[in-house]
Structures are given as structure tokens and as C-alpha cells.
N, C-alpha and C positions, 0 to 999 in steps of 0.2 A: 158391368165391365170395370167399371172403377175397383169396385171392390174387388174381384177378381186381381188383379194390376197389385192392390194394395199388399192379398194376401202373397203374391207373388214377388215382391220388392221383401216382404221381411222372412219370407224363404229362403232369401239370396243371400240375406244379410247374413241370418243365422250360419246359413251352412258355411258365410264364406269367414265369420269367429270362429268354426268349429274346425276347417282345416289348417287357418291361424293358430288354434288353439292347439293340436296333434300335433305331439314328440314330432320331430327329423327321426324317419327311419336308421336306425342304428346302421353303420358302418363296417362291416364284415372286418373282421379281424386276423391280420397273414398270422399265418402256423408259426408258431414258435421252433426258432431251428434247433432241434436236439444236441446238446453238446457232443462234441464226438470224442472216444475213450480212448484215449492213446495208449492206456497199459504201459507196460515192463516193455521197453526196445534194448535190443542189440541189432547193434549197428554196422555194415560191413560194405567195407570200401574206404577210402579216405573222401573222394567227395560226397559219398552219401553221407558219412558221419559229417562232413563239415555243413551241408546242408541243413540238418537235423538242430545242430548247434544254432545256426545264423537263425533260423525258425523260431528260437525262444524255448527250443524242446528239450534241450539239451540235459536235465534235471530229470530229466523220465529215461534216460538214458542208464541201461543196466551192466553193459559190456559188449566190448570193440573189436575188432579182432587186429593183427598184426601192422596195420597196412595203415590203419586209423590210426595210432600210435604217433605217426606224423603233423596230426594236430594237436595243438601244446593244450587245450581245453580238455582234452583225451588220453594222456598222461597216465592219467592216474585212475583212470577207468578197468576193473574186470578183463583179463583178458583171455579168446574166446579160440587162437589159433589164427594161423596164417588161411586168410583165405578161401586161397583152392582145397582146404584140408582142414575143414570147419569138424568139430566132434560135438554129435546132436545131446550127447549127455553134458556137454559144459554148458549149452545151451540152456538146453531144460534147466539146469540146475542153478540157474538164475534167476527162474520166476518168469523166464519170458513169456509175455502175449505174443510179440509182433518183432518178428528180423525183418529189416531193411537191408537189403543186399542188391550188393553192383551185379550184375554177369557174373562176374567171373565166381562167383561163391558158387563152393560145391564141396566136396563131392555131391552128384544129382542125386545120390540114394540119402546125404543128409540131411537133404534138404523138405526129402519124400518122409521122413523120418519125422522130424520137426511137423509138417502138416498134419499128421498123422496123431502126434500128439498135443494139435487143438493152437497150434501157434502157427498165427497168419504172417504167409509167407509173401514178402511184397520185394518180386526182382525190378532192377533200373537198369535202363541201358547204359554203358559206361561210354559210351562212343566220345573220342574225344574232338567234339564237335562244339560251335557255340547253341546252338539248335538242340543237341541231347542234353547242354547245361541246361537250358530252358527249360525243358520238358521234363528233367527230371526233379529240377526246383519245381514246378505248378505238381507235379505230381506225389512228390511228398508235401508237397503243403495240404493237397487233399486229405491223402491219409489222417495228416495230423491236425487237421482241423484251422489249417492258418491260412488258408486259402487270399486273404488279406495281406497278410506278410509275404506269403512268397511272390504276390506281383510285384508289391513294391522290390524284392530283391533282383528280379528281372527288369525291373524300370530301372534301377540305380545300372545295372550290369550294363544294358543298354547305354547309357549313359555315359558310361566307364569307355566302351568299346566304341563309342564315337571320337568320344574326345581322342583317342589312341587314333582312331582312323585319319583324324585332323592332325594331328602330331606328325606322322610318318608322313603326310600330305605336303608337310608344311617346313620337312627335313629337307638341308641344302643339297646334300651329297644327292648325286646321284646314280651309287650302287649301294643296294643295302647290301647290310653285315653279312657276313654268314657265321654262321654261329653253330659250334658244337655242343648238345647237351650229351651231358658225362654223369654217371652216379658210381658211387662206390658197392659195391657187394664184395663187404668183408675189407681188409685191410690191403689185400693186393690186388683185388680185380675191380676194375673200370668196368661200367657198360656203358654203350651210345647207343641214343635215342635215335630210332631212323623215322623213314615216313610212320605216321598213322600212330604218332606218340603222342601222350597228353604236351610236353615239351618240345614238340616238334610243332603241331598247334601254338602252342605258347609261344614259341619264336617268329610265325607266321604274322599271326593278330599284331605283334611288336614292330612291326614290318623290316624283317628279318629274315633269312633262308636258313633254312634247314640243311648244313654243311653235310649231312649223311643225306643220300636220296636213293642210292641202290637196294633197298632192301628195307622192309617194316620190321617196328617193334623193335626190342633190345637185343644188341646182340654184346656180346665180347670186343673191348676194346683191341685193336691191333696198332703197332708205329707205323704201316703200309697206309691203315686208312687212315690214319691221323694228318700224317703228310701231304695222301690225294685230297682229303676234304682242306687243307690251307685252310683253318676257321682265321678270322678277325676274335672271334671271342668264342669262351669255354663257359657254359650257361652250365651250375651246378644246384642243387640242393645245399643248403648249409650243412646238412649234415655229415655228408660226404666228405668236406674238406681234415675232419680231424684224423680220419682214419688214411690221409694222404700225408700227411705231413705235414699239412697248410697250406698255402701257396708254391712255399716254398720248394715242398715235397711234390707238389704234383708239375713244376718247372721240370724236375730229373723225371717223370714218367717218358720212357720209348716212345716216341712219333713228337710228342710235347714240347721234349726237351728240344726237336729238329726244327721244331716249327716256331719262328721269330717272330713277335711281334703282337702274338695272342694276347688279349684281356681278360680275366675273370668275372664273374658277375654269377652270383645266388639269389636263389628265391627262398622261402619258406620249403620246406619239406614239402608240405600239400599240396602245393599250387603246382612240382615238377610234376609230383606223382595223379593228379586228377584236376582237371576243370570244375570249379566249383563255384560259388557262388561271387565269393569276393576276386574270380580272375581276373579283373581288371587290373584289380589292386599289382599284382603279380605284370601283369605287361605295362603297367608303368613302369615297376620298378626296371624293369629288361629295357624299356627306353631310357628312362635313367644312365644305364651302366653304356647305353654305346653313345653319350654323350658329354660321359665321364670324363674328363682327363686323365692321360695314360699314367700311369706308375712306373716308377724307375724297375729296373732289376731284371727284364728281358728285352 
């Protein structure tokens, strides 16, 4: 029995050097994530292209179409036609892998066209919502492989859109503005933004009214509605104002010139025409202007 015991004490021993002694089972290794190829883009919309830009992508960027021309990064970019009235051979003939296009790109047979010839086609909702900016920042970040970048650009935007919510919270008056948005198309024609506009939004989040509420989307400036909406202020794109005459010139515009008392206030190009990434930036600035001090000369 002893010996028994003995040989059974340096069996224990041994065996318990020998699993002392055995490697740590190796540690399974995660899958390496494949880079993702972002290819040749054209870009279409102004906030897809500005999204694309804030993402870091903006160097893969091959040509823009009309609309995009509004962000100043976008200039000097290829250009591929307005829009609603894209031509699949300027496309192709850029090299493109992959358009990024709002809704509204079309025509729907260009777009069948493009497919067709091996270029992935990736549509975005253009809703001018803070919810479809979201959604369609995480969704081109997919695409393009920044999945990382574009929360942070919805964390900042968040961010952005609080502090505005606390701003207007924390404003004395108690009527907000109402506020006319105006663009130029061509040298003599106004349009205003009504409901269900990227600008009409923009004046909202600013906590501001929307001085047009009869009727969506753009229509043709008139002096009837100019006078019934009585804006406090005229919310423009910069670019608008040269093709008015300046300030100055847009005081003598019918309805404009009846209505006392109005303020001016622009934005960037981009930000009237699409909710994008840096919106906030854009509704600061709109809070800004209705806390401005007024300007002589109306």
C-alpha cells in the first residue's frame, strides 16, 4: 500500500509538470476586415457630395453634377449635368465604379444604363429631415468604408442640434421670426422655399417659422405673397444675392420693397440647398442673424 501511494504521489506530480509545462491553447484570431474599394465616384446631389467630402473621400471623387457645384471643395470637379438630366456616357467616361446619387437623379433609364454598364448604383433619400441626414451619413460611410467617421459626424451633428435646441430654449422673445427663404434662378426670378424644403427645415431647427406654409417645395416668387407671409427676415444662399443686385437690389424687389422692416441673413450655398452633414453649423449661423443687430437703410 505504501508503495502503491508512492507510485501514485509521483504520477500526480509528473502529470501536474506536464500540464505546467503545455503552451496556453492559442487564442483564435478575428478575421481581418477586408478593405473596402471605393473606386472612381460621381457624386450627385449636393448633400451627398458634401457628405462624401466630410468622410475624407473626397480625392476619389471623379465628377459632380450641377447641384454639387455649391460646395466650394467641388469647384473644380468634372462636371456630369444637372441632376434630373444625368448623361450615362459622361458618366462612363470618367472611369466611374460607383455614383452616389440623392432621389432625385435620373433620368430612371440613365441610371438602368450606368447599372448595366458594371457601375454600382447607390440611391439616398434626400428627405429634408434630421433623421434622413443621419441615415444617409451611416449609409455612405458604409459604402465607403468609414463606418467610424460617419458616427462621429452624427455625434458632432447631434451635438450641433442640441445646443441650437437650448439656444432657442433660452431666447427672450416670445414669437419666433418668421422667416422667408428666397433663391435666385437666373438674374430676375426669386423662388421661395415653402413647406417640405431643405430651408424650410433649416428655419425650423433655428427655431424659426417658415413664413411660406401654403403650399410645398419651390415655387415662383410673387409681391401678394411676399406681403401675406410679413417675414421678420429673408434667409438666402450667398450666392443669390449678386445676381439681385446686393442687398440693395433685392430692397427694390415687388412684395420686398412693401414689406418694412425685414433682415437678410445667408447661408452657404449647400446648407439652403440639402441638410448635410455640417447643418448645424448652418442653424447657428440663422441664429446668429435673428440676434444680429438691425442695419440702417429699411
Amino acid at each position: 500500500m505504501v508503495r502503491a501511494r508512492g507510485v501514485s504521489a509521483v504520477f500526480l506530480a509528473v502529470a501536474s509538470l506536464s500540464h505546467a509545462a503545455a503552451p496556453a491553447p492559442a487564442k483564435p484570431q478575428a478575421a481581418a476586415t477586408a478593405p473596402v474599394s471605393v473606386g472612381k465616384l460621381v457624386t450627385i446631389g449636393p448633400a451627398v457630395t458634401e457628405t462624401v467630402f466630410a468622410l475624407g473621400v473626397g480625392g476619389q471623387v471623379v465628377g459632380v453634377d450641377d447641384t454639387s457645384l455649391a460646395l466650394e471643395a467641388a469647384r473644380k470637379m468634372p462636371k456630369v449635368g444637372y441632376q434630373r438630366a444625368l448623361s450615362a456616357e459622361a458618366i462612363i467616361a470618367l472611369g466611374t465604379t460607383r455614383l452616389l446619387a440623392s432621389e432625385e437623379a435620373g433620368p430612371p433609364g440613365v441610371l438602368e444604363q450606368l447599372k448595366a454598364a458594371g457601375v454600382d448604383v447607390v440611391v439616398l433619400s434626400n428627405k429634408p429631415t434630421v433623421e434622413a441626414t443621419r441615415e444617409r451619413i451611416r449609409t455612405l460611410a458604409k459604402h465607403l468604408g468609414k463606418a467610424e467617421q460617419g458616427e462621429a459626424l452624427v455625434k458632432q451633428l447631434d451635438v450641433d442640434l442640441r445646443k441650437a435646441t437650448e439656444r432657442t430654449a433660452a431666447r427672450k422673445d416670445a414669437k419666433p421670426p418668421r422667416v422667408l427663404g428666397l433663391y435666385a434662378r437666373g438674374a430676375n426670378v426669386l423662388m421661395v422655399a415653402g413647406a417640405g424644403t431643405a430651408a424650410g427645415e433649416l428655419v425650423t431647427l433655428a427655431g424659426g417659422v417658415n413664413a411660406i406654409a401654403g403650399y410645398g417645395g419651390h415655387k415662383p416668387l410673387t409681391a401678394e405673397a411676399v406681403i401675406e407671409a410679413a417675414p421678420d427676415f429673408i434667409l438666402m444662399p450667398a450666392s443669390s444675392l449678386e445676381p439681385m443686385g446686393g442687398e440693395a437690389g433685392l430692397a427694390r424687389t415687388p412684395g420686398l420693397s412693401q414689406v418694412k422692416g425685414w433682415r437678410l441673413i445667408t447661408v452657404d450655398d449647400v446648407h439652403f440647398m440639402g441638410l448635410g452633414p455640417h447643418l448645424g453649423q448652418a442653424v447657428s449661423r440663422l441664429q446668429d442673424g435673428f440676434v444680429a443687430p438691425a442695419r440702417g437703410g429699411k
